[in-house]
mmCIF file of the N, C-alpha and C atoms, coordinates in Angstrom:
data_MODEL
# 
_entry.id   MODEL 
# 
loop_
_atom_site.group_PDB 
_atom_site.id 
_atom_site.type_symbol 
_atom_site.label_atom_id 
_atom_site.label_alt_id 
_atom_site.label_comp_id 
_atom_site.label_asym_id 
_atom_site.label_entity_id 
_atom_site.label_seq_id 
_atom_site.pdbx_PDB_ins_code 
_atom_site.Cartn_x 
_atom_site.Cartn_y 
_atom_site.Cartn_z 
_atom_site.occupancy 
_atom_site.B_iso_or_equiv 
_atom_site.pdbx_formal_charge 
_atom_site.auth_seq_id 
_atom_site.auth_comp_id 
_atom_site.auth_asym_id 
_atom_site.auth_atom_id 
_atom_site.pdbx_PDB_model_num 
ATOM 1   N N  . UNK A 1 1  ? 13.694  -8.815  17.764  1.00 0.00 ? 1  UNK A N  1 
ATOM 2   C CA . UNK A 1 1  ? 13.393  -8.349  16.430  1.00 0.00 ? 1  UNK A CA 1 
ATOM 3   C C  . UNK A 1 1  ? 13.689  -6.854  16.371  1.00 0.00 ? 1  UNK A C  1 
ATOM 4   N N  . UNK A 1 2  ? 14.569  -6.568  15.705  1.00 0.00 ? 2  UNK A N  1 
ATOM 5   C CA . UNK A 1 2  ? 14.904  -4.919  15.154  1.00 0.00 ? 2  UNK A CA 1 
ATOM 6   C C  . UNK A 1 2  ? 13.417  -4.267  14.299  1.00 0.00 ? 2  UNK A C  1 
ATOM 7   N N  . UNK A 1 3  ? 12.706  -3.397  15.441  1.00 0.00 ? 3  UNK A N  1 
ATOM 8   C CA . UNK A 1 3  ? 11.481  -3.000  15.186  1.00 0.00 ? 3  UNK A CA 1 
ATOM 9   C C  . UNK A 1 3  ? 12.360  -1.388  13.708  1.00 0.00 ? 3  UNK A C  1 
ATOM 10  N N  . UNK A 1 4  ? 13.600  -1.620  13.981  1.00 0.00 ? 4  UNK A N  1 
ATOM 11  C CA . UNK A 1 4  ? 13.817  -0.696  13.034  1.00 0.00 ? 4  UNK A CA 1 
ATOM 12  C C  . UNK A 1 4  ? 13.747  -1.187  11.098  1.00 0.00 ? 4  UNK A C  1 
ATOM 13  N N  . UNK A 1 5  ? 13.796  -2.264  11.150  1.00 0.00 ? 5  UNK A N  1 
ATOM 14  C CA . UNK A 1 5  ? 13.121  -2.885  9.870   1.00 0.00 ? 5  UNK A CA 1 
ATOM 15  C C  . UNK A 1 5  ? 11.398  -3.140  10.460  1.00 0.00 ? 5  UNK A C  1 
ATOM 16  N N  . UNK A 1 6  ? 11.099  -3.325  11.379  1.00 0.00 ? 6  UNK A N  1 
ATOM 17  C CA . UNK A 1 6  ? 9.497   -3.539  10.864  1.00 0.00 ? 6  UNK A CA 1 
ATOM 18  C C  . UNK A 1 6  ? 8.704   -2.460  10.837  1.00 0.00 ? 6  UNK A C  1 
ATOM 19  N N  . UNK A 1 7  ? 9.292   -1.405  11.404  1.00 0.00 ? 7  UNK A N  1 
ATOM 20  C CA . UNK A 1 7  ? 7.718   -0.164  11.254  1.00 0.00 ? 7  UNK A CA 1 
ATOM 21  C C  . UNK A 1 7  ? 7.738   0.478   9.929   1.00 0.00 ? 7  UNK A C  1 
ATOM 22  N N  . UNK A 1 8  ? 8.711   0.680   9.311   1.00 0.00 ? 8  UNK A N  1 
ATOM 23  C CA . UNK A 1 8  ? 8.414   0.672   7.449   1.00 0.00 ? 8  UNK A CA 1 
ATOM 24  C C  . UNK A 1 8  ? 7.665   -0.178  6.782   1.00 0.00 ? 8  UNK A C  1 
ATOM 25  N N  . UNK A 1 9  ? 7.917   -1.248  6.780   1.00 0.00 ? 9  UNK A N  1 
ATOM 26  C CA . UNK A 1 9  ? 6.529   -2.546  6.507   1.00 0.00 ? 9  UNK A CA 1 
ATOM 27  C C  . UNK A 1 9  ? 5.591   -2.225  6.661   1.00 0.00 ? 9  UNK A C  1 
ATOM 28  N N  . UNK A 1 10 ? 5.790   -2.225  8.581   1.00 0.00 ? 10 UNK A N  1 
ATOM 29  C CA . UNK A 1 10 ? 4.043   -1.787  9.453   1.00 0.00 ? 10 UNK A CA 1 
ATOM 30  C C  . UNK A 1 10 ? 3.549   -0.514  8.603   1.00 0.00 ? 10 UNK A C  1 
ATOM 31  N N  . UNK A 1 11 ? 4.179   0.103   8.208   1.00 0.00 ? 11 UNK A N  1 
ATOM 32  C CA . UNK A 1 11 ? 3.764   1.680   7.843   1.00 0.00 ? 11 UNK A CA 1 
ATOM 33  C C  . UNK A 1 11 ? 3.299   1.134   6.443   1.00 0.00 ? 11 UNK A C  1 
ATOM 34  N N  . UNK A 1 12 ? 3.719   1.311   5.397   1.00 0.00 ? 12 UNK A N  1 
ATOM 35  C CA . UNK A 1 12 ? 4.139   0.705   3.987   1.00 0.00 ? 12 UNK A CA 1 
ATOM 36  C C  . UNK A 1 12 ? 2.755   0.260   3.699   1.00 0.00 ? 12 UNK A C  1 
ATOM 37  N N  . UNK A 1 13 ? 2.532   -1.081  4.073   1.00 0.00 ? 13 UNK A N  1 
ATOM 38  C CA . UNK A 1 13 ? 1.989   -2.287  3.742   1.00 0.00 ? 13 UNK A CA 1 
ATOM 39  C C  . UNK A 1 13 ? 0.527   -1.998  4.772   1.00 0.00 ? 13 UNK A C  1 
ATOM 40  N N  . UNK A 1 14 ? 0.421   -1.254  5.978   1.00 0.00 ? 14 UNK A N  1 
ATOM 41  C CA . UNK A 1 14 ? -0.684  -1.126  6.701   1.00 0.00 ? 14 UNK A CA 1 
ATOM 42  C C  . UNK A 1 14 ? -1.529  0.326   6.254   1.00 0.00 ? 14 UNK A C  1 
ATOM 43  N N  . UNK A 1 15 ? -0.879  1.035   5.812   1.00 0.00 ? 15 UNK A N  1 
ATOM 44  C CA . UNK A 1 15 ? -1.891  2.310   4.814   1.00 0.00 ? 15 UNK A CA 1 
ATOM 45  C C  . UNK A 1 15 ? -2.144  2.133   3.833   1.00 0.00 ? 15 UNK A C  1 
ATOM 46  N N  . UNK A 1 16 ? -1.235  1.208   2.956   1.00 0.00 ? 16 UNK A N  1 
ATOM 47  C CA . UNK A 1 16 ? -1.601  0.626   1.403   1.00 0.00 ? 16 UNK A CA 1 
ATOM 48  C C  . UNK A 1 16 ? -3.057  -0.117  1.723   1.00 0.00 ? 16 UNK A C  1 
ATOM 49  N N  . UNK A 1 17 ? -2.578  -1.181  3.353   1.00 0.00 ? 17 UNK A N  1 
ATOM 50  C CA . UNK A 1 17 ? -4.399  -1.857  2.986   1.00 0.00 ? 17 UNK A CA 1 
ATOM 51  C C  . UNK A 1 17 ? -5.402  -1.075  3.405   1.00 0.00 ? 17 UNK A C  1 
ATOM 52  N N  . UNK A 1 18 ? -5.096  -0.026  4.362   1.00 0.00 ? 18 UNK A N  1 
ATOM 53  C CA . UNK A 1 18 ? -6.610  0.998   4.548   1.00 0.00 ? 18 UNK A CA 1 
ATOM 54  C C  . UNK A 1 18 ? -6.925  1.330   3.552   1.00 0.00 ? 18 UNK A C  1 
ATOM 55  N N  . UNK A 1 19 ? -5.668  1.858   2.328   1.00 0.00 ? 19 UNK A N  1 
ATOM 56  C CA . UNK A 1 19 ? -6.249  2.666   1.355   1.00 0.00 ? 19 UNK A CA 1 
ATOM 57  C C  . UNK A 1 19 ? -7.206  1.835   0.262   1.00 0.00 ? 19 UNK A C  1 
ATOM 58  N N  . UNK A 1 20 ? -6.617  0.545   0.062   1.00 0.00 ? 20 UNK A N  1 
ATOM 59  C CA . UNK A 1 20 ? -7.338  -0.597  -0.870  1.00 0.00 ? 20 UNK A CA 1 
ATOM 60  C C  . UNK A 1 20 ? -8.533  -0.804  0.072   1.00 0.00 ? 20 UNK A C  1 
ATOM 61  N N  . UNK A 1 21 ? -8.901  -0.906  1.013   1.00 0.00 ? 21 UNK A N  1 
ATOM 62  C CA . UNK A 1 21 ? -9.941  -1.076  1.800   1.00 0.00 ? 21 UNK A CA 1 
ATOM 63  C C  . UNK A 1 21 ? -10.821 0.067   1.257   1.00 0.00 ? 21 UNK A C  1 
ATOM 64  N N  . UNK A 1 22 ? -10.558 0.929   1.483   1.00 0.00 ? 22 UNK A N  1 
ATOM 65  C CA . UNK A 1 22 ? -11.366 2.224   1.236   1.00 0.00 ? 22 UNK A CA 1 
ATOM 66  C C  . UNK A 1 22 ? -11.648 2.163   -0.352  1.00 0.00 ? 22 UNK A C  1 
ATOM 67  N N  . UNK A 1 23 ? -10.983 1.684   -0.974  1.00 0.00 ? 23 UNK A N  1 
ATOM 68  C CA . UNK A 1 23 ? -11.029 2.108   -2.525  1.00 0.00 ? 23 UNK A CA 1 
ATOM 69  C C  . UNK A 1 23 ? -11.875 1.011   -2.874  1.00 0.00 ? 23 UNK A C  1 
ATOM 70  N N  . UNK A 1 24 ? -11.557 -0.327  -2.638  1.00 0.00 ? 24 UNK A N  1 
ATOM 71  C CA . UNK A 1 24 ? -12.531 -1.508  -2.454  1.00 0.00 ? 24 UNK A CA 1 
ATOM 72  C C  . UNK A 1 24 ? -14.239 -1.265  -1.906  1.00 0.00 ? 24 UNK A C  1 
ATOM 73  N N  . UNK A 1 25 ? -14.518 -0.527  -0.976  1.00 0.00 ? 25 UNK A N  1 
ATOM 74  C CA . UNK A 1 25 ? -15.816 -0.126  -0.279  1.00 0.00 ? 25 UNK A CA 1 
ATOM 75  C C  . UNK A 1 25 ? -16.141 1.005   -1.111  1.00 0.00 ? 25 UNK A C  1 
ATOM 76  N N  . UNK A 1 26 ? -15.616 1.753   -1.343  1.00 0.00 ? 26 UNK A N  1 
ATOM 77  C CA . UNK A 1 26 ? -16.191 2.570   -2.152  1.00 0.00 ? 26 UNK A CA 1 
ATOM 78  C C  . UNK A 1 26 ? -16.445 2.283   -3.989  1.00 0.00 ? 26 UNK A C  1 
ATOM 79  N N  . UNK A 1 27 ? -15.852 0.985   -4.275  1.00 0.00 ? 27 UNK A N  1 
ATOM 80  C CA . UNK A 1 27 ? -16.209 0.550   -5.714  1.00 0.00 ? 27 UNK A CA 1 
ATOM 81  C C  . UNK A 1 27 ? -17.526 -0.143  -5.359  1.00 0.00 ? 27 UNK A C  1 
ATOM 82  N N  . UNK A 1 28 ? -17.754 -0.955  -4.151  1.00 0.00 ? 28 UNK A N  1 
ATOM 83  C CA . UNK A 1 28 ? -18.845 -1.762  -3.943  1.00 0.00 ? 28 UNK A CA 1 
ATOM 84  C C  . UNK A 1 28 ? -19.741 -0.673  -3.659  1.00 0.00 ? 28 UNK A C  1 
ATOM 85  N N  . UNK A 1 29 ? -19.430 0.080   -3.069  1.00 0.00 ? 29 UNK A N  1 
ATOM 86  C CA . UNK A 1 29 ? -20.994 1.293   -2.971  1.00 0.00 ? 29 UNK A CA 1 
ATOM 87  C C  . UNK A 1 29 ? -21.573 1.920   -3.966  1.00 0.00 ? 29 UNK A C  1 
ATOM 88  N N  . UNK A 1 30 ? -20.314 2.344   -4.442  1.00 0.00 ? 30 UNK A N  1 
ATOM 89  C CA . UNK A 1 30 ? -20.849 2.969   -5.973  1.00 0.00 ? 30 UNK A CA 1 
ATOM 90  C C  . UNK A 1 30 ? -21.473 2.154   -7.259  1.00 0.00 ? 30 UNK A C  1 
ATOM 91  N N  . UNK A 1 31 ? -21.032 0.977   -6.767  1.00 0.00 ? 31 UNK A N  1 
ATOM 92  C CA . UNK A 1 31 ? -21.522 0.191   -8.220  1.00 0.00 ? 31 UNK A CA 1 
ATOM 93  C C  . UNK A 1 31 ? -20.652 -0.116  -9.347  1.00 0.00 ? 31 UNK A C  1 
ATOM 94  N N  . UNK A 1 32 ? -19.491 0.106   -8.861  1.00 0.00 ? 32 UNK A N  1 
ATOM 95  C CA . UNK A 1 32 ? -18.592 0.446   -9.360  1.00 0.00 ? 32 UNK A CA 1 
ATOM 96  C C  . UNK A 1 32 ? -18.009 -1.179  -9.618  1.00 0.00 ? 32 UNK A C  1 
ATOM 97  N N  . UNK A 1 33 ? -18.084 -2.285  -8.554  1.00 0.00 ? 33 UNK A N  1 
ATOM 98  C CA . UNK A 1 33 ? -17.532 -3.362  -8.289  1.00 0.00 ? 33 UNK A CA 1 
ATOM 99  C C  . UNK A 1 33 ? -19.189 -3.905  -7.636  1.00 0.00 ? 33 UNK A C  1 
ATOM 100 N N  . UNK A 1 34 ? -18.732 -5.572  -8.466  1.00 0.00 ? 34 UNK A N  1 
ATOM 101 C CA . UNK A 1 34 ? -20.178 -6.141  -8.273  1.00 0.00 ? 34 UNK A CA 1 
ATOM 102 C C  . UNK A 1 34 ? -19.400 -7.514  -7.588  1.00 0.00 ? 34 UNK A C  1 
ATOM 103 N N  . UNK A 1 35 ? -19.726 -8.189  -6.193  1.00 0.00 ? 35 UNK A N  1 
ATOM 104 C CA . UNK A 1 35 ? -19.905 -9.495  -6.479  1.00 0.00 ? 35 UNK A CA 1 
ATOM 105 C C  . UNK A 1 35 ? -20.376 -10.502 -6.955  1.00 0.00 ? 35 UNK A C  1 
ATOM 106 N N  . UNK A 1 36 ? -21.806 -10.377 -7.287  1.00 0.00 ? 36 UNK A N  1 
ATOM 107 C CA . UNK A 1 36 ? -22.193 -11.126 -8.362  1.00 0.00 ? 36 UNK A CA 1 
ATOM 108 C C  . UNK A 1 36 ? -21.732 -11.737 -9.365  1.00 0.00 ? 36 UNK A C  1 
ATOM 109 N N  . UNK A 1 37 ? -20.803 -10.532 -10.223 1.00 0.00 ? 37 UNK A N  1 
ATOM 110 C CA . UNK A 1 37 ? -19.896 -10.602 -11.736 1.00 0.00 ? 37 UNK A CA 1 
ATOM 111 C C  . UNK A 1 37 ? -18.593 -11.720 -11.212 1.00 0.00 ? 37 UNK A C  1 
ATOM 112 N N  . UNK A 1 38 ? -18.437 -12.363 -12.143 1.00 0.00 ? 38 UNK A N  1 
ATOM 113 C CA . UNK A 1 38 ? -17.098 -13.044 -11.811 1.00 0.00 ? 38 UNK A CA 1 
ATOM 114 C C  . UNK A 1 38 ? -15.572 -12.568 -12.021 1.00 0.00 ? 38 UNK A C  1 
ATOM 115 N N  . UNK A 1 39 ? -15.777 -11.206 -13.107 1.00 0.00 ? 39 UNK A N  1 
ATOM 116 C CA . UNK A 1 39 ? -14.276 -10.817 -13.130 1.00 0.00 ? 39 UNK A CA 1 
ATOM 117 C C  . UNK A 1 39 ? -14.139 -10.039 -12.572 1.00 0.00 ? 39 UNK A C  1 
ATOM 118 N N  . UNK A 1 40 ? -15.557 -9.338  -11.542 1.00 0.00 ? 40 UNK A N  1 
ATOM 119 C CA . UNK A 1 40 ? -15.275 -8.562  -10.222 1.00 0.00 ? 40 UNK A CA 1 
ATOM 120 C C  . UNK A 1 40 ? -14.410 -9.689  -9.573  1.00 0.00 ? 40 UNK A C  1 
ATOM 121 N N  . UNK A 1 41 ? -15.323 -10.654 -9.097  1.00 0.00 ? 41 UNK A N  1 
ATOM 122 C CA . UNK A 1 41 ? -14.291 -10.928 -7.204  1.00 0.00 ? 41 UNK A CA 1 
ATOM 123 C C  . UNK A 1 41 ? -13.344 -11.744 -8.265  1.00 0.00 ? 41 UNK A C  1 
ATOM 124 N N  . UNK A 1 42 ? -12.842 -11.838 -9.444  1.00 0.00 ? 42 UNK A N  1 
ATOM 125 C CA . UNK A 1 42 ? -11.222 -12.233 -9.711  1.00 0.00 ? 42 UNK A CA 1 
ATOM 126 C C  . UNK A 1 42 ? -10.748 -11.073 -9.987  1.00 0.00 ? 42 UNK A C  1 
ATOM 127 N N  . UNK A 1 43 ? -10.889 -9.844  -9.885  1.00 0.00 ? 43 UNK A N  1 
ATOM 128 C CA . UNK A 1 43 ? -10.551 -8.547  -9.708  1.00 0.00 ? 43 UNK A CA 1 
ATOM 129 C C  . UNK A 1 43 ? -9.957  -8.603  -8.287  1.00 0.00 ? 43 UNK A C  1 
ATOM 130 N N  . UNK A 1 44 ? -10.641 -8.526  -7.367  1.00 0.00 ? 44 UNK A N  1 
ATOM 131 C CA . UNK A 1 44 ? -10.618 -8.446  -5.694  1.00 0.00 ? 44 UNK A CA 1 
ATOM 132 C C  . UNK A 1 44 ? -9.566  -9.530  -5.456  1.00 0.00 ? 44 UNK A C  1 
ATOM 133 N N  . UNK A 1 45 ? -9.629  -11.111 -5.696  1.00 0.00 ? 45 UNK A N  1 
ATOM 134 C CA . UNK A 1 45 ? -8.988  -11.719 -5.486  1.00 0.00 ? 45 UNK A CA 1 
ATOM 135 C C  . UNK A 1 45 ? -7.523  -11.382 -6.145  1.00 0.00 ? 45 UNK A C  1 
ATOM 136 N N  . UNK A 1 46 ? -6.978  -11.034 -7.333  1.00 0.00 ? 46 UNK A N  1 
ATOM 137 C CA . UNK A 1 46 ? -5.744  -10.461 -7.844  1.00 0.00 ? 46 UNK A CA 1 
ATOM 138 C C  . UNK A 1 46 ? -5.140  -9.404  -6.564  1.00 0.00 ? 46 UNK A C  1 
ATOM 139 N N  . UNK A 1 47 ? -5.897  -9.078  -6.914  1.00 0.00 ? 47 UNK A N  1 
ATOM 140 C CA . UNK A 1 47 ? -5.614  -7.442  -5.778  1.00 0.00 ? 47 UNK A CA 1 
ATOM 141 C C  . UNK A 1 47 ? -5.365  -8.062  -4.346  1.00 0.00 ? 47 UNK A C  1 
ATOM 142 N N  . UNK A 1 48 ? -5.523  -9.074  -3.364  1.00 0.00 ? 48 UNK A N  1 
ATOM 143 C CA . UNK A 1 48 ? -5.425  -9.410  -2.678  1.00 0.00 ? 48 UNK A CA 1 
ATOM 144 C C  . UNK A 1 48 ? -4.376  -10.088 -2.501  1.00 0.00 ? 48 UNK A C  1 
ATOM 145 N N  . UNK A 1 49 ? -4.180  -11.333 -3.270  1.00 0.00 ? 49 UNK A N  1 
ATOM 146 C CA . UNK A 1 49 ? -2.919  -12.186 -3.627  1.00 0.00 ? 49 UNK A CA 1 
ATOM 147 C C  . UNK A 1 49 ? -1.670  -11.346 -3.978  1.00 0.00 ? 49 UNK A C  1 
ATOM 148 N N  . UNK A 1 50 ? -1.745  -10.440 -4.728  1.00 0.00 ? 50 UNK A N  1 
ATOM 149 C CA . UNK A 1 50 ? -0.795  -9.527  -4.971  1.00 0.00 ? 50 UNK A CA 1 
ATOM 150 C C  . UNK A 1 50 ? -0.550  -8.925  -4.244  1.00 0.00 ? 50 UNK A C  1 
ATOM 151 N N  . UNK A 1 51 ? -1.330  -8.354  -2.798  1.00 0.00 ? 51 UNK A N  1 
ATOM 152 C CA . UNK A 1 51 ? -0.550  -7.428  -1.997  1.00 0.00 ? 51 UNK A CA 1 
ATOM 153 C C  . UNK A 1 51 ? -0.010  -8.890  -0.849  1.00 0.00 ? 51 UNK A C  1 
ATOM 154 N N  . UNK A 1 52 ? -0.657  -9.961  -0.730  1.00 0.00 ? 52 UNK A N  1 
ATOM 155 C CA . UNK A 1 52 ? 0.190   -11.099 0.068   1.00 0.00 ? 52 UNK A CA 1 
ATOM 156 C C  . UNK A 1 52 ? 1.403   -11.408 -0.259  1.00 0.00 ? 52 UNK A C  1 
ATOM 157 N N  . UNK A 1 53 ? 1.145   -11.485 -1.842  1.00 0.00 ? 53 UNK A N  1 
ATOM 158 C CA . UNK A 1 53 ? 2.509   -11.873 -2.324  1.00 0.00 ? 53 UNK A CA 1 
ATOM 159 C C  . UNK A 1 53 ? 3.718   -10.794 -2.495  1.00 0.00 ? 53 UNK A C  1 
ATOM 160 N N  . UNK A 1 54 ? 3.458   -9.433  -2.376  1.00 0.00 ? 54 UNK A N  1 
ATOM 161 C CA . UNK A 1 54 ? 4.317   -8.126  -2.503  1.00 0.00 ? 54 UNK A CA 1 
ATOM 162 C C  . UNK A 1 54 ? 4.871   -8.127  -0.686  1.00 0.00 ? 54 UNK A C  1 
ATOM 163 N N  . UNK A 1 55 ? 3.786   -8.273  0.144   1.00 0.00 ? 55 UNK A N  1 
ATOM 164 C CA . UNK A 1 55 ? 4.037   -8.424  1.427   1.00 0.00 ? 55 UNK A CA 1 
ATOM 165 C C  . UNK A 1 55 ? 5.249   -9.515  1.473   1.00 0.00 ? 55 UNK A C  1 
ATOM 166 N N  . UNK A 1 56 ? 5.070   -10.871 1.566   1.00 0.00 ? 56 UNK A N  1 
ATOM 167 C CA . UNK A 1 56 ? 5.764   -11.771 1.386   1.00 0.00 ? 56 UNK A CA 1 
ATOM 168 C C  . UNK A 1 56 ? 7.248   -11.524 0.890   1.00 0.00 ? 56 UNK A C  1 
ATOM 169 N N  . UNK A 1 57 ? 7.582   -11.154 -0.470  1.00 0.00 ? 57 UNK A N  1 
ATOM 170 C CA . UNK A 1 57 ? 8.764   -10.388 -0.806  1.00 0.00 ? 57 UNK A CA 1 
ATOM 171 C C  . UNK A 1 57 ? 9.192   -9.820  -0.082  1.00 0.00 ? 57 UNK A C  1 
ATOM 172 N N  . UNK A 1 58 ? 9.047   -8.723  0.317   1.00 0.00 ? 58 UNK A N  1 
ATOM 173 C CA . UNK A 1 58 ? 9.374   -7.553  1.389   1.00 0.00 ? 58 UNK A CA 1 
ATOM 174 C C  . UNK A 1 58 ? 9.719   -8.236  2.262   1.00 0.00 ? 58 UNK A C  1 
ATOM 175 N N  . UNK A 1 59 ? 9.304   -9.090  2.889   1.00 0.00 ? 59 UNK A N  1 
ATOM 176 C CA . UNK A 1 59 ? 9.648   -9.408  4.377   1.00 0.00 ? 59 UNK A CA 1 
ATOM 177 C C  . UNK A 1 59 ? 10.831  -10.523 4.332   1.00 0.00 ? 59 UNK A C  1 
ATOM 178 N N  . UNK A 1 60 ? 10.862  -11.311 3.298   1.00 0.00 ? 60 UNK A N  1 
ATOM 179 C CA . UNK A 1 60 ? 11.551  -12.096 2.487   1.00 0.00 ? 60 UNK A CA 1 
ATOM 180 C C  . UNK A 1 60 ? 13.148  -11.250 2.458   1.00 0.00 ? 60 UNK A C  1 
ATOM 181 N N  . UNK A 1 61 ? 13.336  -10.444 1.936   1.00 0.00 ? 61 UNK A N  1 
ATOM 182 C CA . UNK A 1 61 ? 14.278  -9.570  1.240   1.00 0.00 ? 61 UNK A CA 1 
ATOM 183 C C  . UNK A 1 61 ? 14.894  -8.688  2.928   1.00 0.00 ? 61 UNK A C  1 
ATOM 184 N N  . UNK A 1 62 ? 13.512  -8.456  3.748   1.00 0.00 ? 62 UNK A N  1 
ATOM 185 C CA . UNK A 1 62 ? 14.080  -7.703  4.858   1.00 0.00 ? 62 UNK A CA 1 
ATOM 186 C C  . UNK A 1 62 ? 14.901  -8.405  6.227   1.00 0.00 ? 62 UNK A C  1 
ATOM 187 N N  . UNK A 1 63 ? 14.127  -9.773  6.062   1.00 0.00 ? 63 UNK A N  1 
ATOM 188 C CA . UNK A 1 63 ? 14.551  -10.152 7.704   1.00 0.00 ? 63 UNK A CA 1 
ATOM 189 C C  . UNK A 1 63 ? 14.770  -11.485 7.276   1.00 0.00 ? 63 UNK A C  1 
ATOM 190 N N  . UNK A 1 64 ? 15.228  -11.872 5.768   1.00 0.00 ? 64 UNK A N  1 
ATOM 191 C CA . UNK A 1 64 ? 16.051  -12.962 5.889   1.00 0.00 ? 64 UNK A CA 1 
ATOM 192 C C  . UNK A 1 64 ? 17.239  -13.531 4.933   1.00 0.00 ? 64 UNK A C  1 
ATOM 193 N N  . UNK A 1 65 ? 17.018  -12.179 4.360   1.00 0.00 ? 65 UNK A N  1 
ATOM 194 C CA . UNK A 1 65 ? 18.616  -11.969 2.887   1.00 0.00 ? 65 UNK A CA 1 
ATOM 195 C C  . UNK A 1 65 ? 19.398  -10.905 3.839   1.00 0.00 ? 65 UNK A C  1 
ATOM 196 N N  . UNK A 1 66 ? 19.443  -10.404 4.711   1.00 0.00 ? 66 UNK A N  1 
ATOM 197 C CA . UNK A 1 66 ? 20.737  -9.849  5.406   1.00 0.00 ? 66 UNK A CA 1 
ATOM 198 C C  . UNK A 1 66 ? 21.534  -10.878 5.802   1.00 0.00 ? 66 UNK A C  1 
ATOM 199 N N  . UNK A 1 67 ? 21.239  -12.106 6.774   1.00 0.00 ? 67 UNK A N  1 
ATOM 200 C CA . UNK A 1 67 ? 21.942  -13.059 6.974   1.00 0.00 ? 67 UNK A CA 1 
ATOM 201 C C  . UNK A 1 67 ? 22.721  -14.103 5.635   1.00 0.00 ? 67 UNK A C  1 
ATOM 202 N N  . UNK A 1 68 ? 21.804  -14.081 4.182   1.00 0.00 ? 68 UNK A N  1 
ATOM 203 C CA . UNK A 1 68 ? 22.446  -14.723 3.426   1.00 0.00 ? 68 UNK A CA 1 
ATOM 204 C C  . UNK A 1 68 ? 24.269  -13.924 3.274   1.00 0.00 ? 68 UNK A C  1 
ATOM 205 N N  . UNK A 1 69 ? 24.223  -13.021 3.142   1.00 0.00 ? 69 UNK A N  1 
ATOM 206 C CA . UNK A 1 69 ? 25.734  -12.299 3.378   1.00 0.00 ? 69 UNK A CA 1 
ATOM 207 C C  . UNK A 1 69 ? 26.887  -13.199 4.141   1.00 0.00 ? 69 UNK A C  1 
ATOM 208 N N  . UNK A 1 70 ? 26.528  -13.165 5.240   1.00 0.00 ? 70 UNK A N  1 
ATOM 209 C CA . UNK A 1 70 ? 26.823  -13.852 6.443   1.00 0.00 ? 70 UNK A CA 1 
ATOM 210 C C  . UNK A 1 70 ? 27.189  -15.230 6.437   1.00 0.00 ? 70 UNK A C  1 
ATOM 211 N N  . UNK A 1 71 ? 26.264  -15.955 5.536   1.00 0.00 ? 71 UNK A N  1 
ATOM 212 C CA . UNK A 1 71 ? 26.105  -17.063 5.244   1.00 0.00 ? 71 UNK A CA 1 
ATOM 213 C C  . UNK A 1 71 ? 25.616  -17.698 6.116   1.00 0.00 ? 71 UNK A C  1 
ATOM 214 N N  . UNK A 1 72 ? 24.544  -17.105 6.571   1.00 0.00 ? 72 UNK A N  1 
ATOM 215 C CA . UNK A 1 72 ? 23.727  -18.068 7.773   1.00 0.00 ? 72 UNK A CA 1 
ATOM 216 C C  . UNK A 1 72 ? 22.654  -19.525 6.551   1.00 0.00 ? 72 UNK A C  1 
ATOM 217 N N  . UNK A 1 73 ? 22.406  -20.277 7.305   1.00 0.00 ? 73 UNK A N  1 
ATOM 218 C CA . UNK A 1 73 ? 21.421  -20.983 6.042   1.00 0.00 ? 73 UNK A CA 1 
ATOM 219 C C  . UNK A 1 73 ? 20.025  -20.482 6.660   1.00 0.00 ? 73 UNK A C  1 
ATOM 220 N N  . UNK A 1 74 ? 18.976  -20.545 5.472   1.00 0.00 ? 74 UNK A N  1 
ATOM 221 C CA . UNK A 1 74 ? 17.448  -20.500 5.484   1.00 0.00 ? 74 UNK A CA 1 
ATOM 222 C C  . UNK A 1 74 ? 17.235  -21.189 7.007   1.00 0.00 ? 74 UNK A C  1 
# 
């Protein structure tokens, strides 16, 4: 594996989730974000699915559309 496509990802996608981590803990401390409420955790859950699914793309686009060129198959 060409770690020269993955440590942009690793980088990218692994400070984006500290930072949502942090921003997430600090809405729940403050009061800011309730689990209780239901369009809190479908708040949390969006936000989650969306960075799986942004992840997903990315990795999609990085380490397996260079070979479509090529014409390797899926």
């Amino acid at each position: 594996m060409n770690m020269l496509r993955v440590w942009p990802i690793f980088c990218q996608f692994g400070v984006g989730a500290l930072l949502c981590l942090v921003g997430i803990w600090g809405g729940l401390r403050g009061g800011y974000l309730n689990l209780k409420i239901t369009e809190d955790r479908r708040l949390l859950v969006i936000l989650v699915a969306g960075y799986l699914f942004m992840l997903a793309i990315v990795c999609v686009f990085t380490f397996l559309s260079p070979g479509w060129a090529s014409g390797e198959p899926l």
